[in-house]
C-alpha positions in Angstrom: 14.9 -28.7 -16.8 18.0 -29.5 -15.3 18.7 -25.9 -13.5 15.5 -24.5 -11.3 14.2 -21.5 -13.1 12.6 -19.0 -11.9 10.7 -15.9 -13.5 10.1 -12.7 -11.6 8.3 -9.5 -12.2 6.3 -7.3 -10.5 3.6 -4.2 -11.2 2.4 -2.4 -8.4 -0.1 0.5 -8.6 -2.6 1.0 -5.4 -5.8 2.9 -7.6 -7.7 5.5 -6.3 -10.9 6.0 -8.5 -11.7 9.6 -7.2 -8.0 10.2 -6.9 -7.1 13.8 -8.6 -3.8 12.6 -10.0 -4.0 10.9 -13.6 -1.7 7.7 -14.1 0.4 6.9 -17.0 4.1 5.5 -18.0 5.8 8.2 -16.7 4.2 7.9 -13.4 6.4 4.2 -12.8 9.5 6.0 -14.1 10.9 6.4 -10.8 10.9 3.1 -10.2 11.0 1.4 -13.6 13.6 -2.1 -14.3 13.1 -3.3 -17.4 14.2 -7.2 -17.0 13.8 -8.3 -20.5 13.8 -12.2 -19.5 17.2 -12.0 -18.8 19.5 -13.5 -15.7 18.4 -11.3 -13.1 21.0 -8.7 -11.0 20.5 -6.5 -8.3 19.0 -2.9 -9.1 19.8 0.1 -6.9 15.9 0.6 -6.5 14.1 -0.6 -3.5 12.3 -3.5 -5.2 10.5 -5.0 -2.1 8.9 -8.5 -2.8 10.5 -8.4 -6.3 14.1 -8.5 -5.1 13.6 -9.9 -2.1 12.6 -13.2 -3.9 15.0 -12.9 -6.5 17.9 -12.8 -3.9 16.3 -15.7 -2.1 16.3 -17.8 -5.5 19.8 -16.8 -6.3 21.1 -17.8 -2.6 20.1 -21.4 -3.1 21.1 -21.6 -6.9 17.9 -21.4 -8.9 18.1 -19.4 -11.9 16.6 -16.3 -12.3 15.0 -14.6 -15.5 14.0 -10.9 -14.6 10.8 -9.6 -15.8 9.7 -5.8 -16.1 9.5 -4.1 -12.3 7.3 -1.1 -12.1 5.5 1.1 -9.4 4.1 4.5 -8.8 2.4 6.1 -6.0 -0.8 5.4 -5.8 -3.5 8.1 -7.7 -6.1 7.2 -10.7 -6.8 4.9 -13.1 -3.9 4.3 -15.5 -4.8 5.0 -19.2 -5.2 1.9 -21.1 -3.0 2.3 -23.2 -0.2 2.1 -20.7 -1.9 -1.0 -19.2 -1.6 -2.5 -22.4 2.1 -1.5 -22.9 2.8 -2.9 -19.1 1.0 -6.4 -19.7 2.8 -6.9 -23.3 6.3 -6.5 -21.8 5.9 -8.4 -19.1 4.7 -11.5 -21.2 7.3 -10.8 -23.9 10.0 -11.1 -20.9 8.1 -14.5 -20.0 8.6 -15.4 -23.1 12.1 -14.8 -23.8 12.4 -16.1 -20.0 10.8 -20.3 -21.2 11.2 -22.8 -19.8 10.7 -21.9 -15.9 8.9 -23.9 -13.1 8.2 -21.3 -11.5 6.6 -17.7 -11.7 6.8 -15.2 -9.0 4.3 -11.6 -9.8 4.7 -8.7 -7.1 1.7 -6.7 -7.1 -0.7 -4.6 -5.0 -4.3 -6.1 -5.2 -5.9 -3.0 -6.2 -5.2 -1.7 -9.4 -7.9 -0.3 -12.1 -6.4 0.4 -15.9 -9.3 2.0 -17.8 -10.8 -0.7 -19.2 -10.0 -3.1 -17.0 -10.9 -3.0 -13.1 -8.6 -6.4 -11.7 -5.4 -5.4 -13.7 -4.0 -8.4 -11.2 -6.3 -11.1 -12.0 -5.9 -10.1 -16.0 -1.7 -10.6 -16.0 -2.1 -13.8 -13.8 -4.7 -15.3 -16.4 -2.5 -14.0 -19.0 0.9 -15.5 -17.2 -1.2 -18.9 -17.0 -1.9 -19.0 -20.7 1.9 -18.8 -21.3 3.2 -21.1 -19.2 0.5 -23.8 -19.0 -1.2 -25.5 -16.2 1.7 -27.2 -14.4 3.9 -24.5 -13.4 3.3 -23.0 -10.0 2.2 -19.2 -10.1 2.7 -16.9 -6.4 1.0 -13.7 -6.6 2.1 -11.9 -3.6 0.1 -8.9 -2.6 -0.9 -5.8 -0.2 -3.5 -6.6 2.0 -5.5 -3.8 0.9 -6.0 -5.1 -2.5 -9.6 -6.5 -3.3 -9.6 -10.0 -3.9 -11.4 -11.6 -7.4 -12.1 -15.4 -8.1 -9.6 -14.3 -11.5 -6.5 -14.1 -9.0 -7.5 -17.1 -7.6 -8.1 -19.2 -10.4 -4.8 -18.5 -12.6 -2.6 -18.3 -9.0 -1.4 -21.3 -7.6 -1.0 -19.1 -4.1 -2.1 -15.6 -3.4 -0.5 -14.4 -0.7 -1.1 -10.9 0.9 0.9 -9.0 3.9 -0.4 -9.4 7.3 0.7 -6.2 8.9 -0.5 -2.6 8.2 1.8 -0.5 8.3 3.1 -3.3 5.9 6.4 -4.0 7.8 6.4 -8.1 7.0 7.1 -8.0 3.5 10.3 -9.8 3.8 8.9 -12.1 6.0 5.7 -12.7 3.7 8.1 -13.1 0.3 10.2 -15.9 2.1 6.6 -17.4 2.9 6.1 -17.2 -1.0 9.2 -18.7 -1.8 9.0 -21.7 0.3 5.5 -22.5 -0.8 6.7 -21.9 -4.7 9.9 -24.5 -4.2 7.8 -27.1 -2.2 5.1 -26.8 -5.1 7.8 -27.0 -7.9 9.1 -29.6 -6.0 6.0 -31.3 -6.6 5.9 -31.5 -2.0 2.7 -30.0 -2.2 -0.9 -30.3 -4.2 -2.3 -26.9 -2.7 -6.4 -26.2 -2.6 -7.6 -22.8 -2.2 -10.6 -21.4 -0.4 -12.0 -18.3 -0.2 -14.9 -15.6 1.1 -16.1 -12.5 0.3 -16.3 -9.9 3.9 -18.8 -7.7 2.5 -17.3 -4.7 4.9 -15.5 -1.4 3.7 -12.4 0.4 6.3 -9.2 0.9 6.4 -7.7 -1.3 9.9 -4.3 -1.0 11.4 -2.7 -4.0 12.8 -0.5 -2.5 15.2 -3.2 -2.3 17.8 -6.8 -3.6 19.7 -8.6 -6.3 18.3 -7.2 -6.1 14.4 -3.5 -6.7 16.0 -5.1 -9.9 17.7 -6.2 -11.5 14.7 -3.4 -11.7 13.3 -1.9 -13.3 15.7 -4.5 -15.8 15.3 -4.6 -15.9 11.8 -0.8 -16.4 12.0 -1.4 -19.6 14.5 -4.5 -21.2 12.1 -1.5 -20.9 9.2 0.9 -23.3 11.2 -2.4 -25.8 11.8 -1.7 -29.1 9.9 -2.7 -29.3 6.6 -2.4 -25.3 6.0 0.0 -23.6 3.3 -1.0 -20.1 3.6 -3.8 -17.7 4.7 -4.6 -14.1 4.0 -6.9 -11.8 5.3 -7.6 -8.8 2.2 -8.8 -5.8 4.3 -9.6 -4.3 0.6 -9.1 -1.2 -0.9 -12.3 1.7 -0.6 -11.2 4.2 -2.7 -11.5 1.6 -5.8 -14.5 1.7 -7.1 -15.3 -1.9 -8.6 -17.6 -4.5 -7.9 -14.6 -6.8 -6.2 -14.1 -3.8 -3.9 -14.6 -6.0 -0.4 -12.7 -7.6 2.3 -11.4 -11.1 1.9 -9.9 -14.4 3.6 -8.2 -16.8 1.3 -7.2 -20.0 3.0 -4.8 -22.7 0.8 -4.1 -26.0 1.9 -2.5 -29.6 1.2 -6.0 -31.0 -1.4 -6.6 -34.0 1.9 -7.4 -31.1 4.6 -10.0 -29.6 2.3 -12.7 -30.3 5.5 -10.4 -28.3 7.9 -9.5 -25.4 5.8 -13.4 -24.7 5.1 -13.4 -25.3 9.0 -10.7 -23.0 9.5 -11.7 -19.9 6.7 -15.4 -19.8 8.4 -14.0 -19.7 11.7 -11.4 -16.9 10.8 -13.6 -14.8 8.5 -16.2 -14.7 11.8 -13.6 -13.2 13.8 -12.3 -10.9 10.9 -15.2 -9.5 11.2 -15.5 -9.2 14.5 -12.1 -7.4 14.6 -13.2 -4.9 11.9 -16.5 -4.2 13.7 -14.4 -3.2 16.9 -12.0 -1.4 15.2 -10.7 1.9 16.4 -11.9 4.8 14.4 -10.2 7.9 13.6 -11.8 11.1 14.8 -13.1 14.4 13.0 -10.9 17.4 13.2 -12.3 18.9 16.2 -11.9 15.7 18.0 -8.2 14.6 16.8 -6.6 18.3 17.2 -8.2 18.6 21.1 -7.3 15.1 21.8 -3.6 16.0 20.7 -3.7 19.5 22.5 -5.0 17.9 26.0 -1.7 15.3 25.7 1.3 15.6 28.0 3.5 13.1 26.1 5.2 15.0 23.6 5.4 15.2 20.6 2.0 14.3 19.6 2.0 12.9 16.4 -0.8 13.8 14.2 -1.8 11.8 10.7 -3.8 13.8 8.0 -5.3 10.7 6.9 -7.5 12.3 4.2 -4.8 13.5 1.7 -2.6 10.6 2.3 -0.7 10.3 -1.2 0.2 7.0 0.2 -3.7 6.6 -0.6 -3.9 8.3 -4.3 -4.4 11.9 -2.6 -2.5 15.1 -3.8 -0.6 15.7 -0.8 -1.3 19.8 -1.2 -4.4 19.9 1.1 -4.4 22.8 3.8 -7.2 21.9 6.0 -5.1 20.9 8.6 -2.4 23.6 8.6 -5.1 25.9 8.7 -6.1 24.7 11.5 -2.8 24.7 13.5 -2.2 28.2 12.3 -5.7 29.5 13.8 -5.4 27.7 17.0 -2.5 29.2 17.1 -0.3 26.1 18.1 3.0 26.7 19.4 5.9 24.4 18.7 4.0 22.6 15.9 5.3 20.6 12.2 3.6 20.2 9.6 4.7 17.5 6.8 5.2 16.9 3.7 2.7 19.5 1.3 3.2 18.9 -2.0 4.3 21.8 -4.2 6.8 22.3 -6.6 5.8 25.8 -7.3 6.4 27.1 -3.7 9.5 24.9 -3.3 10.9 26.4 -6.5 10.6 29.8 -4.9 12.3 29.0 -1.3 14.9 27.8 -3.7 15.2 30.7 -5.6 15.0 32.8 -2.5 17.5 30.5 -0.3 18.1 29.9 3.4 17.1 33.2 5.4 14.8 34.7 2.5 11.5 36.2 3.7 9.0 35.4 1.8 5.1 36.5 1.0 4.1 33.0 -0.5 1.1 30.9 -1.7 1.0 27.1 -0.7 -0.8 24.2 -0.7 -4.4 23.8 -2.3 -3.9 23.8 -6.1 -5.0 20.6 -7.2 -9.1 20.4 -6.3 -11.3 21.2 -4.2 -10.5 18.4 -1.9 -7.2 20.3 -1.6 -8.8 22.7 0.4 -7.9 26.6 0.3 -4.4 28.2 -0.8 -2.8 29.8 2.2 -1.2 32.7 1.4 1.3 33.7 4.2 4.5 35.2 5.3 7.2 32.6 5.9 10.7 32.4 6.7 12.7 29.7 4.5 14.9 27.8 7.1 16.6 25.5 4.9 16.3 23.8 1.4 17.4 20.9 0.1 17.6 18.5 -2.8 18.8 15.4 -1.5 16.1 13.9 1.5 15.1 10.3 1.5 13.3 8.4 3.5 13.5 4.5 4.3 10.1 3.6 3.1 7.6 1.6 6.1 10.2 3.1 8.4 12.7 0.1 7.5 15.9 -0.4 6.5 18.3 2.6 4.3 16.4 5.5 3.2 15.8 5.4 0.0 12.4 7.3 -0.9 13.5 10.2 -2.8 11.6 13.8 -1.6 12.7 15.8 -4.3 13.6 19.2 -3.4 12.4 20.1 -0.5 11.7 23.5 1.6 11.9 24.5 5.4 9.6 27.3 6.3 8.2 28.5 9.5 5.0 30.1 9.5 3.6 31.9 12.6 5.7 29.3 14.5 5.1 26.7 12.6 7.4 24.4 10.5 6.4 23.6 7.4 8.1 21.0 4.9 7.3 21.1 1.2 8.4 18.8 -1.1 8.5 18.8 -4.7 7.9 14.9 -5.3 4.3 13.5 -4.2 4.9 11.0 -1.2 3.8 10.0 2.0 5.8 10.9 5.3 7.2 7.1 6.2 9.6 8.4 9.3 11.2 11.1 10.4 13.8 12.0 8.3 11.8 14.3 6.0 12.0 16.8 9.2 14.5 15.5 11.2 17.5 16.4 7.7 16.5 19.9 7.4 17.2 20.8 10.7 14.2 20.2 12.7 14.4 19.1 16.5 11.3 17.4 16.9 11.9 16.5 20.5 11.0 20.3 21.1 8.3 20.1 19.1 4.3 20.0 20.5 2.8 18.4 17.5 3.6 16.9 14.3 1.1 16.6 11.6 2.3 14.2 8.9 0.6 13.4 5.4 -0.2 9.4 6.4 -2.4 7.2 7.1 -0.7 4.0 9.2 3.0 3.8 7.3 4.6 6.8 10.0 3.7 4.6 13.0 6.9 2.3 12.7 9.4 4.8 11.4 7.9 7.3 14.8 8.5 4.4 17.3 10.5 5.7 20.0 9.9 9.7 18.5 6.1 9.6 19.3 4.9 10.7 22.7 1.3 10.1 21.3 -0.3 9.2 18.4 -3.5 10.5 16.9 -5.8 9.5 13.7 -7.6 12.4 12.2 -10.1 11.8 9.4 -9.4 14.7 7.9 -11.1 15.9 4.3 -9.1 14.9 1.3 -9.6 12.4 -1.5 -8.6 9.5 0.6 -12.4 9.5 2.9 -12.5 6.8 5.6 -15.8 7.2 6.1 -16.9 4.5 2.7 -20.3 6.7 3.6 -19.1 9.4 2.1 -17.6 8.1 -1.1 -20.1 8.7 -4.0 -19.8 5.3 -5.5 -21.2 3.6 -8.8 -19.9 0.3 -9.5 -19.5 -1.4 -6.1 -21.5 -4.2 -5.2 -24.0 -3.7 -2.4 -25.6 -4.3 0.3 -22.1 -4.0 2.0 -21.3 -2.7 5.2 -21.7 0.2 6.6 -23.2 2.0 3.5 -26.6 -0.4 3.9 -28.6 0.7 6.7 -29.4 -2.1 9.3 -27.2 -4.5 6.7 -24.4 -6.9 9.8 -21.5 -8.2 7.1 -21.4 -12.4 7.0 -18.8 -13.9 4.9 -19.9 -15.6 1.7 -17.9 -18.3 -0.5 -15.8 -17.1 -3.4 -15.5 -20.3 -4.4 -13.3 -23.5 -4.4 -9.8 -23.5 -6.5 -8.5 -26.9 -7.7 -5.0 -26.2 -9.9 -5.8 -29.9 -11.1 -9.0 -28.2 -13.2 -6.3 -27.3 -16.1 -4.7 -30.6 -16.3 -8.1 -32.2 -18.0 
């Protein structure tokens, strides 16, 4: 092949097996680019790792055949036939895409398909069958995607994010395509190593002993001899038996001794980290924390119905709570509900309204809240940059400003996590003069709230997104594994040894 080529496509679903929110096509529609094999161009959709290495490829002339690009929000297992629909275009645009030396697969890590619980480690094998065992495969992932030996042995590098909230991706895609050239280069001969963390949490990186490791872990990847390492922190609300943290350590095939070296010593102090982590506190304990706090605004995350985390977004707990407590100078955001938003519309800017929001979709959703509200302002048009980075682009749907007992409340009619502030801050709301601000994440409103945050407080509020492992009712995940196992300390076991050279007998 005279001209590099270069074949890119990505799926990316983060699964919540007790998620009430079924998946199928028309949950990717959003966010759907249907490459066909052809010469890549840009797409007006924020493609992350998928565009990012495309546009890397392009800038230093390698071809570029575009595969099918799609992601949803994450919520339940897709429906296999949809899986099946997914995996057959994206091989029929590898196809049409031959010859390439290279294959690039943007993906999350964690997705289930019914029928299939490593939807990942099925398209990679499947990639591998099509373009043979010489061509150099990069599956680039989310950290809190659960490792399998499948990934591993079809991938010539699986690479994850370092950083929760995941602001590195560009940094982590050039990674990828480096490693990919050097290997089609033929530069490299990579060997991969890997361990199983037999842990369950969800760990932020931006501060305490997680936020550390990475730093180290970042140091042990520029050791000689080392390609690339990743530390999976796993994803608990999928319930399979890969569900686990991981390390994955790949290196030049002569500093085999050192990466084994190197993976032991870093999965001891992953664990350590995770041990030490920070843990988000009840209700009780978040909302006093927040009240007793000087530096406003306090900035509150409803970490159970995260729909950044598969959850409906429509749960009331919290707002309940702010409205019996009585908290002044308090915003609450985004609640998922079309219905509601429909009516403010209906009713415009001014309208008083006797309305029912919130808790429609289970009984994790918590009570409806029927109260009197005043709509402030509507809109159809709010986006937010997602991770807090770069243009806003993260479509809200229409959206509603009501105040209730004094407090603001913003309802959206698309499903989606609060990344920054914008989904306040374009309706009108001054959230300098505001007390505290409850927002429907889990770690992703850190960066966009820098320099808008007085404070910062985890909740582990009730919702389908628990992060407390104890109290998911699981089936299929393998135990003992910490903490569900009583008097059971995590050590980190082998996953195995991968040797691309295996496929070339």
């Amino acid at each position: 092949m005279s001209t590099p080529r270069a074949f890119v496509a990505g799926l990316v679903h983060e699964t919540n097996s007790f998620s009430p929110i079924p998946t199928n096509l028309q949950s990717f529609a959003a966010e759907t680019v249907h490459g066909a094999g052809a010469p890549y161009r840009p797409v007006a959709i924020d493609t992350m790792g998928y565009g990012q290495f495309a546009t890397l490829c392009q800038a230093q002339g390698i071809e570029v055949r575009a595969g099918l690009y799609a992601l949803a929000a994450p919520s339940a297992p897709l429906q296999a036939r949809d899986h099946a629909a997914f995996r057959a275009e994206i091989l029929d645009d590898l196809r049409r895409a031959l010859p390439v030396d290279r294959v690039f697969l943007f993906m999350h890590g964690a997705q289930i398909a019914q029928g299939c619980d490593d939807v990942e480690g099925d398209l990679v094998e499947a990639v591998r069958a099509v373009v043979g065992p010489q061509v150099p495969i990069a599956l680039e992932l989310d950290l809190h995607g659960n490792l399998t030996a499948r990934m591993i042995e079809n991938a010539t590098f699986v690479v994850a994010c370092l950083e929760y909230p995941h602001t590195d991706y560009p940094e982590r895609t050039q990674h990828v395509y480096t490693l990919l050239d050097r290997a089609a280069r033929g530069e490299i001969r990579p060997l991969t190593l890997a361990w199983r963390i037999p842990l369950l949490g969800i760990f932020r990186t931006t501060e305490g002993p997680m936020q550390a490791f990475v730093e180290t872990l970042r140091r042990a990847q520029a050791e000689p001899g080392m390609l690339t390492i990743s530390a999976f922190h796993g994803f608990p609300l999928g319930d399979t038996v890969h569900t686990s943290a991981s390390l994955i350590v790949t290196a030049e095939r002569d500093h085999a001794a050192d990466a084994q070296a190197i993976g032991e010593r870093l999965s001891g102090a992953f664990i350590d980290a995770a041990l030490r982590a920070p843990r988000p506190g009840s209700v009780d304990e978040a909302f006093d924390e927040a009240l007793a706090c000087d530096r406003w605004p306090v900035v509150m995350a409803d970490s159970g119905d995260n729909p950044g985390g598969g959850c409906a977004g429509d749960s009331t707990w919290l707002l309940q709570e702010l409205l019996q407590r009585r908290v002044e100078r308090a915003a609450f955001g985004m609640l998922w509900d079309p219905v509601a938003v429909d009516f403010a519309h209906r009713a415009g800017a001014g309208a008083q309204l006797r309305l029912r929001i919130g808790g429609k979709v289970s009984e994790m959703s918590g009570p409806p809240l029927d109260v009197d509200a005043e709509v402030m302002c509507v809109r159809s048009d709010v986006r937010q940059a997602r991770f807090g980075q770069g243009e806003p682009m993260d479509p809200i749907g229409r959206s509603a400003w009501l105040r209730v007992q004094g407090v603001d409340v913003v309802l959206a009619s698309e499903r989606t996590q609060v990344w920054e502030p914008r989904c306040f801050t374009e309706h009108g709301i001054d959230l300098s003069a505001s007390r505290l601000v409850v927002v429907k994440s889990s770690t992703h409103f850190v960066n966009g709230f820098k320099g808008v945050a007085g404070h910062v407080v985890f909740c582990d509020s009730p919702g389908s997104l628990c992060l407390d492992p104890r109290r998911i009712p699981y089936r299929q995940l393998r135990r003992p594994i910490y903490p569900l196992d009583t008097g059971f300390m995590p050590m980190a076991t082998p996953l195995g040894q991968f040797d691309p050279r295996r496929a070339d007998s």
